[in-house]
PAMARKOL-992687 format. One line per 5 residues: number of its first residue (from 1); their letters; for each residue x, y, z of N, C-alpha, C, CB. Coordinates in Angstrom, 1 decimal, padded with zeros to 4 digits. Glycine has a CB too. Example, Ala and Ser with C-alpha at 12.3 -4.5 7.8 and 13.67 -1.06 7.14 Angstrom:
BEGIN
1	as	013.2:-005.7:007.8:012.3:-004.5:007.8:013.2:-003.3:007.8:011.3:-004.5:009.0 | 012.8:-002.2:007.1:013.7:-001.1:007.1:012.9:000.0:007.9:014.1:-000.6:005.7 .
***
This chain:
BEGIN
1	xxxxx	003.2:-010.0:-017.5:002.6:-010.0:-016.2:001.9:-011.3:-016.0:001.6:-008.8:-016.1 | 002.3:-011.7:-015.0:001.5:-012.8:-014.8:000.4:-013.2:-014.5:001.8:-013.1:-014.2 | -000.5:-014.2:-013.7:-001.9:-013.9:-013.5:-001.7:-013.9:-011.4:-003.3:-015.4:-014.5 | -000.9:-014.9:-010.9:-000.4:-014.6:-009.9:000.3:-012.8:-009.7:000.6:-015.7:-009.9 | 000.9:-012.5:-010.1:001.0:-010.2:-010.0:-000.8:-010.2:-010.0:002.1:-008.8:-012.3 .
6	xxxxx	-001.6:-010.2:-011.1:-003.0:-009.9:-010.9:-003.6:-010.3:-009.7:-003.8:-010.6:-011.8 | -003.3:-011.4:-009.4:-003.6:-011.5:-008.2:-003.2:-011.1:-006.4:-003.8:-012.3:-008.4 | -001.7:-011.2:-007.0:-001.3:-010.4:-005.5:-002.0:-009.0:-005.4:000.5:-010.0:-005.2 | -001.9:-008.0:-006.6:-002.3:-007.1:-006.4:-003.6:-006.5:-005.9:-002.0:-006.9:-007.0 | -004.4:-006.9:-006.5:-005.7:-006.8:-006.0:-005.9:-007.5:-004.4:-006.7:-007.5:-007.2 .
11	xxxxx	-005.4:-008.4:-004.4:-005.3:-008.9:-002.9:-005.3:-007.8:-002.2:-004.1:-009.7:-002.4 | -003.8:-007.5:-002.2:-003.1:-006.1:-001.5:-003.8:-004.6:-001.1:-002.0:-005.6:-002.5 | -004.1:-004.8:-002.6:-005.3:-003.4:-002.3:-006.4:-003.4:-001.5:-006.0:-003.0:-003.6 | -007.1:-004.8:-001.9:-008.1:-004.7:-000.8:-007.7:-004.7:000.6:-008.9:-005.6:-000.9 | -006.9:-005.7:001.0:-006.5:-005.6:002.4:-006.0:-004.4:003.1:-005.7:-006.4:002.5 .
16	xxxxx	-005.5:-003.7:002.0:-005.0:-002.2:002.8:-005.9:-001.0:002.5:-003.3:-001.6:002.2 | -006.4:-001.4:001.8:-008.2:-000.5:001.8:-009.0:-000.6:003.4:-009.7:-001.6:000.6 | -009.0:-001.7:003.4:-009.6:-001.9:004.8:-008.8:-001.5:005.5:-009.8:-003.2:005.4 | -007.4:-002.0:005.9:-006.3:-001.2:007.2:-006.5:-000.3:007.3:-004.8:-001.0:007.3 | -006.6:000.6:005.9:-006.7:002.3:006.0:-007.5:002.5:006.4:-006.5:003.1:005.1 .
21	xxxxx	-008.9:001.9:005.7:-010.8:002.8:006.2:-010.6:003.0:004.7:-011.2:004.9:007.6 | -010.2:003.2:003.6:-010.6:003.5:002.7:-011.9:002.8:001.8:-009.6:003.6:002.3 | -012.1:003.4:001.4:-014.0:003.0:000.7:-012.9:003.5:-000.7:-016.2:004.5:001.3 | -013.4:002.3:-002.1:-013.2:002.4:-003.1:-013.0:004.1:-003.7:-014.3:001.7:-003.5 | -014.2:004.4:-003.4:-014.3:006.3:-004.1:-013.2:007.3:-003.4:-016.2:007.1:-003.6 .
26	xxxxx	-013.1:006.7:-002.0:-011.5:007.3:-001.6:-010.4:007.1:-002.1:-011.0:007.0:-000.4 | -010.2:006.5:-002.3:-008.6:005.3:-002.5:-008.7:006.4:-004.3:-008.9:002.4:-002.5 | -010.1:006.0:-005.1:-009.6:006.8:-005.9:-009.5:007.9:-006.3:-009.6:006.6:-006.5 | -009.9:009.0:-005.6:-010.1:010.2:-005.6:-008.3:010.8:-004.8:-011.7:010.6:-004.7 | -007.7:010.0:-004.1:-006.2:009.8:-003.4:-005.5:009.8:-004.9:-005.8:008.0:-002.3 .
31	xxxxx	-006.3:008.9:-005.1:-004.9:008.6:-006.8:-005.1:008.9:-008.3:-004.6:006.9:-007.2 | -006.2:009.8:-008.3:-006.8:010.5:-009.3:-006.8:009.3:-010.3:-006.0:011.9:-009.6 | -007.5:008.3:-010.2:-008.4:007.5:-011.3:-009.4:007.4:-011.0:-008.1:006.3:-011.6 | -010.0:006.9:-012.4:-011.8:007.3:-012.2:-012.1:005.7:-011.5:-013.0:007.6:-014.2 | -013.3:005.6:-010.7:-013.9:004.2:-010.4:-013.9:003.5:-011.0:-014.9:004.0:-010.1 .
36	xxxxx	-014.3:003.6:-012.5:-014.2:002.6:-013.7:-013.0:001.6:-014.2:-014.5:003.4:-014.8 | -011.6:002.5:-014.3:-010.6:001.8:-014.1:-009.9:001.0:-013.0:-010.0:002.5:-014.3 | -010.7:001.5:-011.9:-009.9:001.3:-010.4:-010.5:-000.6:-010.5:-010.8:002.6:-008.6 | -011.7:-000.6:-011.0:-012.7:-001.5:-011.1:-011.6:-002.6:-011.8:-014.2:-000.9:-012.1 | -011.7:-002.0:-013.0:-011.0:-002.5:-013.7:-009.5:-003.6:-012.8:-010.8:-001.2:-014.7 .
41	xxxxx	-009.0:-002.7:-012.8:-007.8:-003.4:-012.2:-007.7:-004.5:-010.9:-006.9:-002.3:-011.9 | -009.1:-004.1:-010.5:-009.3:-005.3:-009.4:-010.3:-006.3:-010.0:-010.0:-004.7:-008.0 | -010.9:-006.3:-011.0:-011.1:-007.6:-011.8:-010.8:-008.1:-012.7:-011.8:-007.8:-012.1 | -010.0:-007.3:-013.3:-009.7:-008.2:-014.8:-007.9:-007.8:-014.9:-010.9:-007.4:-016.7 | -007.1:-008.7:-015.8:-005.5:-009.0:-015.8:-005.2:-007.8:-015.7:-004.8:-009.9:-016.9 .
46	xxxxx	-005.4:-006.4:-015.7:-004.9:-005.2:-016.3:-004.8:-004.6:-015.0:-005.8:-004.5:-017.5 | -003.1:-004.4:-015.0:-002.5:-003.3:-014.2:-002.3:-001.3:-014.1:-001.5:-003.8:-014.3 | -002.4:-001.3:-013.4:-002.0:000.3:-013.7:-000.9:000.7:-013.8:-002.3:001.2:-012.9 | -001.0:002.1:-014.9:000.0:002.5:-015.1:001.6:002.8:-014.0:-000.6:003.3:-015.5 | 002.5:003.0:-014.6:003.6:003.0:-013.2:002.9:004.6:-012.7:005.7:003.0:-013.7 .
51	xxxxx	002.7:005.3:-013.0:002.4:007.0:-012.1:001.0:006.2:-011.4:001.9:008.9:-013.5 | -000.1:006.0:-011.8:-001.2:005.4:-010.9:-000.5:004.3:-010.0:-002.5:004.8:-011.7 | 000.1:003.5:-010.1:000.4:002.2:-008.8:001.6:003.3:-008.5:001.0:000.0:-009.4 | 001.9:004.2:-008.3:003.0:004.8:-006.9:002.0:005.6:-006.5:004.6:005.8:-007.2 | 000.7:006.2:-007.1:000.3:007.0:-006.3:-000.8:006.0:-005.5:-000.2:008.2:-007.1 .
56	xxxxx	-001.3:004.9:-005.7:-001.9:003.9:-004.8:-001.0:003.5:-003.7:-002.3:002.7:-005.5 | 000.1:003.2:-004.3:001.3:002.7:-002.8:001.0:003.6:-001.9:003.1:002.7:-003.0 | 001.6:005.0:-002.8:001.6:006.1:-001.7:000.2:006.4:-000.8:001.9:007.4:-002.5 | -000.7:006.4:-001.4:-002.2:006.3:-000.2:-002.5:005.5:000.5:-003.5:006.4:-000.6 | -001.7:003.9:000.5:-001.8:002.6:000.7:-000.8:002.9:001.5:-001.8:001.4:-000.3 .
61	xxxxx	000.0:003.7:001.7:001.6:003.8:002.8:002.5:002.0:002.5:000.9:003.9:005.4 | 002.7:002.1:001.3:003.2:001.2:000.9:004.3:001.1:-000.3:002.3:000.7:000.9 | 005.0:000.3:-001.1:005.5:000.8:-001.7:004.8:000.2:-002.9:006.8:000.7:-001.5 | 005.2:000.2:-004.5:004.7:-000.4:-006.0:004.7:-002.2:-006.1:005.9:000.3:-007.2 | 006.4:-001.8:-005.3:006.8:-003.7:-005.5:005.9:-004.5:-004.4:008.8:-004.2:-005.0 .
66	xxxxx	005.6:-003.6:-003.1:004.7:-004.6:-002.5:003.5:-005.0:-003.1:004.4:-004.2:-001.3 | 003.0:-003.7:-003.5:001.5:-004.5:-004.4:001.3:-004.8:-005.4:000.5:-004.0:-004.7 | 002.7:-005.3:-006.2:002.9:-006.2:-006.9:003.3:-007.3:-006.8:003.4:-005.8:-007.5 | 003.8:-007.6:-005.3:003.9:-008.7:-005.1:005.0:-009.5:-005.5:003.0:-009.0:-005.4 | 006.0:-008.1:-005.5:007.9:-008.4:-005.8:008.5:-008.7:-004.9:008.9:-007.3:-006.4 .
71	xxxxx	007.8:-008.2:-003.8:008.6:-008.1:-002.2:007.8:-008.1:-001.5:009.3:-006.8:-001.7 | 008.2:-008.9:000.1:007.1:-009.4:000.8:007.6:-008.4:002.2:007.1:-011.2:000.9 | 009.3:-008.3:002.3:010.1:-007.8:003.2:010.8:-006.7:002.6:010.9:-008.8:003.7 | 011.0:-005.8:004.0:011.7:-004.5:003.2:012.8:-004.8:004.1:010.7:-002.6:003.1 | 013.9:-004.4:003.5:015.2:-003.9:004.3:015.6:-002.7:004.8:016.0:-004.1:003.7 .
76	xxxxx	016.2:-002.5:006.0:016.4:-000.9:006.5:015.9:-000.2:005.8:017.6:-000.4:006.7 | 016.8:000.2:004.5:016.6:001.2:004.1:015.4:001.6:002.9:017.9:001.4:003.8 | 014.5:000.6:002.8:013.5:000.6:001.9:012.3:000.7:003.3:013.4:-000.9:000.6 | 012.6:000.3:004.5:011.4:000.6:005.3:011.6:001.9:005.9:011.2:-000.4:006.5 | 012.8:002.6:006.1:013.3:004.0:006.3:012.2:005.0:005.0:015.4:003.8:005.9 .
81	xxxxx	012.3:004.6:003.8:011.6:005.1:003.0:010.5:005.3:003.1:011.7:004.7:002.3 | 009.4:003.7:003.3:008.6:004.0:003.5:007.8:004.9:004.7:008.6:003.1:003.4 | 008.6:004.7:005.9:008.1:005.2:007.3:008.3:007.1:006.9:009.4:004.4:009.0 | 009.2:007.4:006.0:009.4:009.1:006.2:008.4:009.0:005.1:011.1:010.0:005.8 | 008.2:008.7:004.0:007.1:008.8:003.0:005.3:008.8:003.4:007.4:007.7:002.1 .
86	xxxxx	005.3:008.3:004.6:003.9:007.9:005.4:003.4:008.6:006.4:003.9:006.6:005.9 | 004.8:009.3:006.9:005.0:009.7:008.8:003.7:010.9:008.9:007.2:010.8:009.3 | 003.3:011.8:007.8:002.3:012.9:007.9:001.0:011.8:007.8:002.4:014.2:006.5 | 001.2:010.5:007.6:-000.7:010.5:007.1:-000.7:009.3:008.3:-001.4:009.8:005.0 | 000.3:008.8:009.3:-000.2:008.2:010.2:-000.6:008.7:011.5:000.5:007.4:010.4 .
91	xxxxx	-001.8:008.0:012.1:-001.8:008.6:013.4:-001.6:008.8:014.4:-002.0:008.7:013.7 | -001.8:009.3:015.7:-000.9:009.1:016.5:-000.8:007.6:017.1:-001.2:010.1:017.4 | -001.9:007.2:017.1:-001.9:005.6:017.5:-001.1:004.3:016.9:-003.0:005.2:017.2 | -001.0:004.8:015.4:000.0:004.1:014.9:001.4:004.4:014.5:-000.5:003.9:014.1 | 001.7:005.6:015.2:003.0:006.0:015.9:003.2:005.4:016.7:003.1:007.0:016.4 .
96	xxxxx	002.5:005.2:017.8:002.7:004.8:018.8:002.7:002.9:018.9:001.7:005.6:019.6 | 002.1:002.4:018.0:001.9:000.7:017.9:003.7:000.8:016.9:-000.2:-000.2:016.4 | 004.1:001.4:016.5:005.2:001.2:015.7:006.3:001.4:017.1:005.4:002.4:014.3 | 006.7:002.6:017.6:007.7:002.3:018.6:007.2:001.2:019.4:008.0:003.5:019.6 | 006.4:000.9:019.8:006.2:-000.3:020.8:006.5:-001.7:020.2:004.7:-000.3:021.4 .
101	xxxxx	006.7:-001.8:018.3:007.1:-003.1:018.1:008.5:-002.8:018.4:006.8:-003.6:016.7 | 008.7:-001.7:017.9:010.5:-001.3:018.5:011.0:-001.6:019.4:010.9:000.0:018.8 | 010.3:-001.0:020.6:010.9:-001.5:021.8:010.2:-002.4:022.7:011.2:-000.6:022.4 | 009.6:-003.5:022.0:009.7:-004.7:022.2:010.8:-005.8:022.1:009.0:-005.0:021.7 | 011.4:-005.1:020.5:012.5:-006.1:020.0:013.4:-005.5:021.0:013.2:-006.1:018.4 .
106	xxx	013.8:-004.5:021.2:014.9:-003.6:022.2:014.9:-004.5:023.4:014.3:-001.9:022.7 | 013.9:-004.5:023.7:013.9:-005.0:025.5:014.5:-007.0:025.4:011.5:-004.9:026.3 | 013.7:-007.5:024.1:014.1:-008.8:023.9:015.9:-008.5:023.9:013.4:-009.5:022.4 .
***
């Protein structure tokens, strides 16, 4: 692992902590790790396990490789994934900011 992966990730997390509203003690109580590790992984080289980083993507509405920092872009069918994997925890507002990037491109 690199120290760049250390660092995208923790980037990632924080930034989608904030998108979401999540406060630390949420995000880990979502992904059933204790604070202490969560800690952990946002300061020092040490990643989480593969079952903890899918269940962070998953509360992050994101995927593993993004917050690892393997993939910057998803293709159809990995954003198809994501959007059915997310569709219960978004809200209606961000239902609605998503068709309207849609049919923005549509109308272009």
């Amino acid at each position: 692992m690199s120290e760049k992966t250390v660092k995208d990730f923790s980037r990632r997390v924080r930034e989608l902590m904030e998108k979401n509203r999540y406060s630390q003690k949420q995000l880990c109580d979502l992904c059933g790790v204790t604070e202490a590790a969560f800690s952990k992984y946002m300061t020092t080289d040490r990643l989480p396990q593969s079952e903890t980083l899918a269940n962070m993507a998953n509360a992050l509405h994101t995927t593993s490789d993004y917050l690892l920092g393997i993939e910057g872009n998803y293709d159809f069918d990995k954003l198809k994934v994501v959007l059915a994997s997310s569709k219960d925890d978004l809200s209606r507002n961000q239902k609605n900011e998503l068709l309207r990037i849609l049919m923005d491109e549509y109308k272009n």
